[in-house]
NULUMLO-959637 format. One record per residue (C-alpha): residue in one letter; x, y, z. Coordinates in steps of 0.05 Angstrom, whole numbers, plus 32768, in hexadecimal, padded with zeros to 4 digits. Each point is the difference from the previous one (the first is absolute). Layout:
BEGIN
<a,<X,Y,Z>>
...
END
This chain:
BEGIN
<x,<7EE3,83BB,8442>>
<x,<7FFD,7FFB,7FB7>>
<x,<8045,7FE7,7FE4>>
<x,<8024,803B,7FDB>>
<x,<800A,7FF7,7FB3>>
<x,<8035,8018,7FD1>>
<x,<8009,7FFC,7FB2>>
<x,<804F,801A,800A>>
<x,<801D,7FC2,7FE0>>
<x,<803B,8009,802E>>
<x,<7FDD,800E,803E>>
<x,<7FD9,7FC1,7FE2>>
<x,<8043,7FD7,8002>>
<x,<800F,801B,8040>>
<x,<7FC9,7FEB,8027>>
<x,<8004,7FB8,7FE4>>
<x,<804C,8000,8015>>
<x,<7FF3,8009,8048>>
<x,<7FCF,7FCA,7FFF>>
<x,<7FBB,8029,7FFA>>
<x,<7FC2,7FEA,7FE3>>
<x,<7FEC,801D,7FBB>>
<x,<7FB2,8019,7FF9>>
<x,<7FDE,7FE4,7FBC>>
<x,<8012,8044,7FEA>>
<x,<8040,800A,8003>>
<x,<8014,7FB9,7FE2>>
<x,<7FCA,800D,7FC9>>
<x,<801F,804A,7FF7>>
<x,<804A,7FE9,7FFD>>
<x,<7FF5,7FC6,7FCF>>
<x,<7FD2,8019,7FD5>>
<x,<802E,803F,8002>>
<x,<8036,7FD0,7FE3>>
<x,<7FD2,7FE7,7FC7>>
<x,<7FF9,804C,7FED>>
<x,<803F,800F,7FFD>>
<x,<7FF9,802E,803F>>
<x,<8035,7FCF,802C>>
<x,<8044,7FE8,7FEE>>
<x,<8012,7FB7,7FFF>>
<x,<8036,8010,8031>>
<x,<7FD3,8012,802D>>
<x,<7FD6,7FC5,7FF1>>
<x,<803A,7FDF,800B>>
<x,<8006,801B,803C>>
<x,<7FBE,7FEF,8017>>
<x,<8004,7FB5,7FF7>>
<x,<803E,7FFD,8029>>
<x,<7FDA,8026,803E>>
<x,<7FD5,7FCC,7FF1>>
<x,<8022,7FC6,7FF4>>
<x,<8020,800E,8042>>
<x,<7FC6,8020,802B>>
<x,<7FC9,7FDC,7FEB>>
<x,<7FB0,800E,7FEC>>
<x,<7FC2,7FEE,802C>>
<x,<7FCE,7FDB,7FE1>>
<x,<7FD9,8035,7FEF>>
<x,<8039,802B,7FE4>>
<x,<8009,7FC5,7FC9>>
<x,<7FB6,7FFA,7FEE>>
<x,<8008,8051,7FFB>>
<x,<803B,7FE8,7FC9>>
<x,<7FDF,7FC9,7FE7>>
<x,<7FCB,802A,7FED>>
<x,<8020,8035,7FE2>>
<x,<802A,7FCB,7FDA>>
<x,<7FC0,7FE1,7FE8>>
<x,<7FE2,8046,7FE2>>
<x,<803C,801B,7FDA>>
<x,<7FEA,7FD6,7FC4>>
<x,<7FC6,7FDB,7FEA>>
<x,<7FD1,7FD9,8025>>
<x,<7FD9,7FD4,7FDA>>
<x,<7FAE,8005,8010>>
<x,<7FD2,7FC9,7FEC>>
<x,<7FB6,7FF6,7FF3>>
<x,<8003,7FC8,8029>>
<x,<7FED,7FF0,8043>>
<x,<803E,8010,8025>>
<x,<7FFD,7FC8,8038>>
<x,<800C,7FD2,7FBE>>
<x,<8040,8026,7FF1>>
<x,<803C,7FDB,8023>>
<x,<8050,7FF2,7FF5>>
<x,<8037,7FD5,8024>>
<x,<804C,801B,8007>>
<x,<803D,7FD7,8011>>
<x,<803A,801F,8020>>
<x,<802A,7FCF,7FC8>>
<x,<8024,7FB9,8009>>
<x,<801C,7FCF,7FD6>>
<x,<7FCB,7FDE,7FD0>>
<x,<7FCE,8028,801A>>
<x,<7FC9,7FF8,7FC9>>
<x,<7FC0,7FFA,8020>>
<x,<7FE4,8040,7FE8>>
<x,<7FFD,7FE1,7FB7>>
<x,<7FD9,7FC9,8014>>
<x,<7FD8,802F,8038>>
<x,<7FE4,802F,7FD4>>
<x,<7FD4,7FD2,7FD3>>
<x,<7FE5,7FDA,8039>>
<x,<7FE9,8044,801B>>
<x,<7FDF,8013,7FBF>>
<x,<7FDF,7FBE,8005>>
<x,<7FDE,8007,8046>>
<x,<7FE9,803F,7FE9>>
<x,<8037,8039,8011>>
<x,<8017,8038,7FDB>>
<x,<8051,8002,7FFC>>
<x,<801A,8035,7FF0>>
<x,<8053,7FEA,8006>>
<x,<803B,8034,8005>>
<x,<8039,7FCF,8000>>
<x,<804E,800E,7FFD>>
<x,<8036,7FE2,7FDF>>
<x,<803D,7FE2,8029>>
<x,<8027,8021,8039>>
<x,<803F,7FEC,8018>>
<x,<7FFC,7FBA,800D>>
<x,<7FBA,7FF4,7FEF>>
<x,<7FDE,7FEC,7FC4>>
<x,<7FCA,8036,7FDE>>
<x,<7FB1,7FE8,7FE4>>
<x,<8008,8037,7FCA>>
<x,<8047,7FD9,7FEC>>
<x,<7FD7,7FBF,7FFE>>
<x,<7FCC,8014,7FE1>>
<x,<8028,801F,7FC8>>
<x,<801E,7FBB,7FF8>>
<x,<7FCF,7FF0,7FDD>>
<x,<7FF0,8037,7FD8>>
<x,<7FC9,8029,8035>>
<x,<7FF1,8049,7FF5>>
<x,<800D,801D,803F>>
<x,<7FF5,8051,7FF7>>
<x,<7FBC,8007,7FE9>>
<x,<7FD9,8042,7FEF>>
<x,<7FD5,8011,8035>>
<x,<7FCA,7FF5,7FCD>>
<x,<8018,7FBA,7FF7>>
<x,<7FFC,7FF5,8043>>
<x,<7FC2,8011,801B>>
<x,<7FE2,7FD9,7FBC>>
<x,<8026,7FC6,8018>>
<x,<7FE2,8003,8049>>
<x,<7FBD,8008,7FE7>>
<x,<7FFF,7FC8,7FCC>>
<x,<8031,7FCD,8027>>
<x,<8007,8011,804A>>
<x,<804B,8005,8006>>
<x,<8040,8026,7FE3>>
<x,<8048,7FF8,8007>>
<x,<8021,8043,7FF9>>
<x,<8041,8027,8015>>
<x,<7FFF,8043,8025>>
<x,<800A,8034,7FC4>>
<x,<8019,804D,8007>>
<x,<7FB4,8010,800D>>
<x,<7FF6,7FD8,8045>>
<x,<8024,8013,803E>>
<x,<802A,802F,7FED>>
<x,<8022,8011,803B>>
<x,<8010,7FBD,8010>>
<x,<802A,7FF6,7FC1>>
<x,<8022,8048,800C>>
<x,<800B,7FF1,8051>>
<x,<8016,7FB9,7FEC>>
<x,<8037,8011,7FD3>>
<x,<801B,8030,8038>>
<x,<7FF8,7FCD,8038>>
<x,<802C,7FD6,7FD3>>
<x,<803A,8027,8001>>
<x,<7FFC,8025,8041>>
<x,<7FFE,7FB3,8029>>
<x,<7FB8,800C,8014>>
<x,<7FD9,7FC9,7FEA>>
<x,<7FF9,7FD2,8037>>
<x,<7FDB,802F,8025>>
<x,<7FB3,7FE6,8017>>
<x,<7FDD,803C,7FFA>>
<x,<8019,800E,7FB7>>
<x,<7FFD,7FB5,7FF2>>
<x,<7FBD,7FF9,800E>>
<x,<7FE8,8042,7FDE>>
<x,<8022,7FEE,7FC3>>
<x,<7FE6,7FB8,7FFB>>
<x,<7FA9,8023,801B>>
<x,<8006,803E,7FD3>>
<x,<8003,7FCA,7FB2>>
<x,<7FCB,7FD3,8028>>
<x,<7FD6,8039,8013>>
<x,<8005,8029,7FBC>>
<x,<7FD7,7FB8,7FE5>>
<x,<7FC9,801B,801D>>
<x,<7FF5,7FBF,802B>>
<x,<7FD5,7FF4,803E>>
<x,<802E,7FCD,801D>>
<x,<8048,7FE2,7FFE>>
<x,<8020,7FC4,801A>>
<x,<8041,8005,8015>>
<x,<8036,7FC5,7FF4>>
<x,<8035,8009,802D>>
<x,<8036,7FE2,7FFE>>
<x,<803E,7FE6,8032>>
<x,<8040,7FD3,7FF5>>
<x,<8036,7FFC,7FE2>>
<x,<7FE6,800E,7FBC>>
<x,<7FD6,8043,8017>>
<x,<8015,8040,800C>>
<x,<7FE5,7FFE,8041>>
<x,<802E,7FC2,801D>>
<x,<7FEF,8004,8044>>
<x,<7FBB,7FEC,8011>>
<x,<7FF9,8034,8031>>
<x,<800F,803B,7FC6>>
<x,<7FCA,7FE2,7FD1>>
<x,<7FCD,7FFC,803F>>
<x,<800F,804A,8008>>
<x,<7FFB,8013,7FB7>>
<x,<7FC1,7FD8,7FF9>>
<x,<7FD6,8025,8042>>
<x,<8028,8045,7FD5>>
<x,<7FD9,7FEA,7FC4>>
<x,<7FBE,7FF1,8023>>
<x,<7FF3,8039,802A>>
<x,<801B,802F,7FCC>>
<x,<7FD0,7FDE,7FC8>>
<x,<7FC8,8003,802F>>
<x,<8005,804E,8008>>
<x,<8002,800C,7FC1>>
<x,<7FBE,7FD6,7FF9>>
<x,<8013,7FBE,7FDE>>
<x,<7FF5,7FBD,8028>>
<x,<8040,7FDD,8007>>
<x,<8013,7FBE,8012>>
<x,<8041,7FEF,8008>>
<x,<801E,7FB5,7FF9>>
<x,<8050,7FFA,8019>>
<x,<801B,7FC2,7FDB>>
<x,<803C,7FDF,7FFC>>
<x,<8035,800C,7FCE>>
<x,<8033,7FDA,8025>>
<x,<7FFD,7FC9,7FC8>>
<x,<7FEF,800D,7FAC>>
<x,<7FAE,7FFC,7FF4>>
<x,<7FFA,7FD1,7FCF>>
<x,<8038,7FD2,7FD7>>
<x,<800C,803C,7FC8>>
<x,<801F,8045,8007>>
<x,<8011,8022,7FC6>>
<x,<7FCD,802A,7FCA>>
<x,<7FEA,7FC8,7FD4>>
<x,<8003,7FC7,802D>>
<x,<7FCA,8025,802F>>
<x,<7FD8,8000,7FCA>>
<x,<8003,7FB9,7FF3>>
<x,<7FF5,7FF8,8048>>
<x,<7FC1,8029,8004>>
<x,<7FE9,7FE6,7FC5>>
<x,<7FFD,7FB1,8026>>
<x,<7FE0,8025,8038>>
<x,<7FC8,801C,7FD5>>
<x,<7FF2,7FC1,7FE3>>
<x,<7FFB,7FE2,8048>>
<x,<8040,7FE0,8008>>
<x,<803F,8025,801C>>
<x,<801E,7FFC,8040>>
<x,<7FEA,8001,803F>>
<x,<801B,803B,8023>>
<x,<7FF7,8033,7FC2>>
<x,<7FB1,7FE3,7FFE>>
<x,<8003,8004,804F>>
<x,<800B,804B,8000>>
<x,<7FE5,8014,7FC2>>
<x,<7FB7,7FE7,8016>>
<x,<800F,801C,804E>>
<x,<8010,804C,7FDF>>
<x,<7FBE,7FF3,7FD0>>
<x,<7FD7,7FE9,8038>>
<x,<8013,803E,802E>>
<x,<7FEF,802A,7FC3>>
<x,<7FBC,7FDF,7FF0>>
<x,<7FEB,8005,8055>>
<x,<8012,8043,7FFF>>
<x,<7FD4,8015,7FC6>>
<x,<7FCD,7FCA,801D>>
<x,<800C,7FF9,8046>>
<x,<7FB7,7FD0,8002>>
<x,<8020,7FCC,7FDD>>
<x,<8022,7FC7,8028>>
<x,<8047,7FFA,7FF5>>
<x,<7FF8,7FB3,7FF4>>
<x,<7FC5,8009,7FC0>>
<x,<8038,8039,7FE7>>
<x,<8035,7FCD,7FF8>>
<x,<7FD8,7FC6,7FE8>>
<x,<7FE2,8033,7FC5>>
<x,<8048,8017,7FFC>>
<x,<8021,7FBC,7FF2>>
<x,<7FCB,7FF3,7FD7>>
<x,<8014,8036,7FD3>>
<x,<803E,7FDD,7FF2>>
<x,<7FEB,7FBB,7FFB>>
<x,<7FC3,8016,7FCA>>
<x,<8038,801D,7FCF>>
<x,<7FD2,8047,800E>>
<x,<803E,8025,8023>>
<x,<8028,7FE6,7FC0>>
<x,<7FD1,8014,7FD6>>
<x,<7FFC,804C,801E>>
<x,<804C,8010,8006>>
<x,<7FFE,7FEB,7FAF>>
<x,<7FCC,8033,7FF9>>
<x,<8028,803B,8020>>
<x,<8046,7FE7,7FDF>>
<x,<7FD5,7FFE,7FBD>>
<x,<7FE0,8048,800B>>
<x,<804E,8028,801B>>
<x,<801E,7FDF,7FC0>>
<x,<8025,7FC2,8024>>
<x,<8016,7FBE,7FD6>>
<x,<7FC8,7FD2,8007>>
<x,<8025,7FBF,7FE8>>
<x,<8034,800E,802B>>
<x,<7FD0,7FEF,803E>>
<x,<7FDB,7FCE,7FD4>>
<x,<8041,7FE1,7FF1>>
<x,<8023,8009,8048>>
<x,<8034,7FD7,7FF6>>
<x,<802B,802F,7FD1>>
<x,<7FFF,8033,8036>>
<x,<8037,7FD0,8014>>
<x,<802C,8019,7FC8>>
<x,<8052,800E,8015>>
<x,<802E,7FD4,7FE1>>
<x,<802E,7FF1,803A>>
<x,<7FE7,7FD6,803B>>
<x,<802C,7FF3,803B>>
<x,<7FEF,7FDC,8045>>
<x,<801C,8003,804B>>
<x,<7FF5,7FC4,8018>>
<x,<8009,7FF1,8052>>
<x,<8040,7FDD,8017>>
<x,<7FDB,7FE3,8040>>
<x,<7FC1,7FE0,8021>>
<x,<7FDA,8033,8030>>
<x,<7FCF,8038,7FFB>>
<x,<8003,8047,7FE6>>
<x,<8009,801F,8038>>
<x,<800D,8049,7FEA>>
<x,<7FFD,8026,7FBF>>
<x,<801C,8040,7FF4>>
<x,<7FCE,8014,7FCF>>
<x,<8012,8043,7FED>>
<x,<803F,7FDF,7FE7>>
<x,<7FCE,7FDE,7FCE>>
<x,<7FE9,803F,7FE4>>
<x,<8042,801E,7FF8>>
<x,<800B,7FBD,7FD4>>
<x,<7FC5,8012,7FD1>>
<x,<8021,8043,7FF6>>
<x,<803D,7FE2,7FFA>>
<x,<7FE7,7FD6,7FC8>>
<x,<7FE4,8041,7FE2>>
<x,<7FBB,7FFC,801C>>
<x,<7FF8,8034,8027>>
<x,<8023,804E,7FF6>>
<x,<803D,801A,801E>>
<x,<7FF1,803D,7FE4>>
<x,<7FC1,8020,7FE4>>
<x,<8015,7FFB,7FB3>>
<x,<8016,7FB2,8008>>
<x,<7FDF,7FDE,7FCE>>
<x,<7FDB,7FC0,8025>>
<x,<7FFC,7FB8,7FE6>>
<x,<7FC3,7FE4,800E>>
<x,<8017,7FBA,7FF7>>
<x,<8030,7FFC,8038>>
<x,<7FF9,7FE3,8042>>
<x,<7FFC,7FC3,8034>>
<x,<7FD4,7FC0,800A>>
<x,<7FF8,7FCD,802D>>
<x,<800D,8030,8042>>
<x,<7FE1,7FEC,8035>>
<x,<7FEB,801D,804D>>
<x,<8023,7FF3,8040>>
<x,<7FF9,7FBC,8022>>
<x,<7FF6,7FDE,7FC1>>
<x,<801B,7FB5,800A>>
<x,<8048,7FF8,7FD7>>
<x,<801F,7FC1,7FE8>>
<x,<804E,8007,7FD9>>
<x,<7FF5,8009,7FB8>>
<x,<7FBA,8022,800E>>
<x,<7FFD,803D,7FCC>>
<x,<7FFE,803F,802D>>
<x,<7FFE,8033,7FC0>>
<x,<8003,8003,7FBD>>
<x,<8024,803E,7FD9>>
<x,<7FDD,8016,7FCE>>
<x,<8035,8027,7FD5>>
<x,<8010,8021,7FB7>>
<x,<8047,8010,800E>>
<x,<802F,7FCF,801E>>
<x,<8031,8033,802F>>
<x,<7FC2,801E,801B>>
<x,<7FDA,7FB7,8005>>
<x,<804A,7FEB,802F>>
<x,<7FFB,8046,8026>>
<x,<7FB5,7FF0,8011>>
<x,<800F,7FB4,8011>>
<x,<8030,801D,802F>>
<x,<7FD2,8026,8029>>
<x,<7FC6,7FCA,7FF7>>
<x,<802D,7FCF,8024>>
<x,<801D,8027,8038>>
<x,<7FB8,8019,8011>>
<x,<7FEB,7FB8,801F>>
<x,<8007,7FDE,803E>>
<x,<7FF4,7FB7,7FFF>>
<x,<8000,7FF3,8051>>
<x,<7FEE,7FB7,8022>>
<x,<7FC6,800C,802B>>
<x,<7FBF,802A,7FE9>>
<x,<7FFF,8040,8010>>
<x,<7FC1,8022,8020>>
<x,<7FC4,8001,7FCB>>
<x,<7FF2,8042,7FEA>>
<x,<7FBF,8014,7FF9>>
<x,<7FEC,801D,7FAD>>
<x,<7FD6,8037,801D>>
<x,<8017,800E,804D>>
<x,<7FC9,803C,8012>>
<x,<7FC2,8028,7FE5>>
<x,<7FF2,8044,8019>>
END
């Protein structure tokens, strides 16, 4: 028997309340009825908390997703669209690989078409970085699709014209204490992917004490969310769950990622940025290609970065969006604030825990990140030197460096730096970078 189907927003509300499961129609009636005008907010409201507290099946979500995806514009390309491809992070603390990713991807042939955010909470933004050093970020559609054609890749933020729902239902789950709900999580972070117009997407998911998702277990479940939901609504997903129990790389902070990238491109860097960067690029390149072997991916790959090509290409698309060229020509005065301050460790031993979300509250702190939308951000802020869990310690060893321009905030920040580590005496368990594919 066919389910039954009602439009009655209320009767809508009702049935998701007592736990029933929404037809593709009535979820793409009641939302789209919101867009028009045709369904209050409160009841919107209203919704996401039946939600948030009932639940969605798989297929509900794609249903959402969906209908997420077409209430702006989806970008369409005369390109072949198993070429088309993105990678998402669910956000950590010096989480820059997407800046390196991207020309690497353009170089083994990929079209990247890149919806990126700026920071949330805790966790740094590409868009912020990028603007660091002077990157045009909201392009014209026109711009955009010239870009892709002539260069391969874009970096661009969501504007008023792509996903609209998603910015309306976001700005409600924000005040209603909605947002950590899966279903709405995941069709929030598909619907931007999806509007790119892309034929796969490769997931970075992330767990520790830096990511949203701390517990393993809740980034396992978000990740096999994401890929199920992203395979009905016809985009090949990987998903990679990675740890974000320790900083990725030495630099968090605008500027200082920059820098950082900037040694990676020019095949230097370190180890566990380069490590993941080139696993998330890989994953993207076999899914476009799934005939090439893994192995001849990442030779060609790191041969990108050794060649100065990959260098070469991220100057190209900085160049075209308006970016500083000497300022990644000239890296070192990205490391530009005039007070620098280091915590250095009182004992021998190992690191044997980081609370590394305190480490992004630092960089906002030091004015780095927002606290509210209209704070102003300075890029030059930050911290060097971090390193991951396990790392050997000797006293006197630098564990970070503040990177300030005002010296209450620079003391506020050291504060937090140096009650966020645990020097311990025997090593703890080795954590894998990346602990599972799907």
């Amino acid at each position: 028997m066919r389910d039954e189907i009602t439009l009655i927003p209320q009767e809508i509300i009702r049935k998701k309340r007592d736990g029933g499961i929404l037809n593709g129609q009535e979820i793409a009636g009641f939302f789209n009825g919101f867009l028009e005008g045709q369904v209050a907010d409160y009841q919107v409201s209203a919704m996401l908390m039946a939600i948030f507290l009932k639940g969605m099946t798989h297929e509900e979500t794609a249903s959402l997703t969906e209908v997420m995806r077409d209430s702006g514009e989806i970008f369409k390309w005369p390109f072949d669209k198993n070429t088309i491809i993105d990678k998402h992070s669910t956000g950590g603390i010096g989480d820059k690989t997407s800046i390196v990713l991207l020309p690497l991807c353009v170089l083994e042939g990929l079209k990247v078409p890149m919806i990126a955010g700026r920071g949330l909470g805790h966790t740094g933004g590409t868009l912020d970085k990028l603007e660091a050093i002077g990157v045009n970020v909201f392009l014209t559609p026109e711009q955009i699709r010239k870009q892709l054609d002539s260069i391969g890749g874009v970096f661009m933020g969501q504007t008023d014209t792509v996903a609209r729902l998603d910015r309306r239902l976001y700005a409600l789950r924000d005040v209603t204490a909605t947002v950590e709900s899966i279903p709405l999580i995941v069709g929030s972070i598909l619907s931007k992917k999806l509007a790119e117009g892309i034929g796969h997407l490769v997931m970075d998911v992330k767990f520790g004490s830096g990511a949203f998702m701390q517990k393993y277990e809740d980034a396992r479940n978000l990740a096999v969310w994401l890929k199920r939901v992203g395979e009905q609504c016809g985009v090949n997903m990987r998903c990679l769950l990675t740890d974000m129990g320790s900083p990725l790389g030495p630099f968090a902070g605008n500027a200082l990622e920059i820098y950082e990238c900037v040694e990676i491109l020019q095949g230097k860097g370190p180890a566990d940025t380069v490590e993941l960067t080139l696993e998330l690029v890989a994953e993207m390149v076999l899914l476009a290609h799934p005939h090439r072997k893994r192995d001849e991916v990442m030779k060609s790959l790191n041969s990108h970065l050794k060649s100065g090509a990959a260098y070469e290409m991220f100057e190209k698309v900085v160049q075209t969006q308006g970016g500083n060229i000497e300022l990644i020509r000239k890296p070192s005065a990205l490391i530009s604030a005039k007070i620098r301050e280091t915590i250095l460790a009182d004992q021998d031993g190992f690191l044997g825990e980081i609370d590394t979300r305190a480490l992004g509250i630092a960089v906002i702190e030091l004015g780095g990140g927002r606290m509210r939308v209209t704070d102003k951000i300075d890029f030059a802020v930050g911290l060097s030197d971090l390193k991951r869990v396990g790392a050997k310690i000797n006293k006197g060893d630098v564990l970070a460096e503040i990177h300030g321009n005002d010296q209450t905030k620079v003391k506020r920040a050291k504060d937090i730096v140096k009650a966020s580590y645990k020097v311990q005496k025997q090593a703890p368990t080795p954590v894998t970078l990346i602990a599972e594919r799907l």
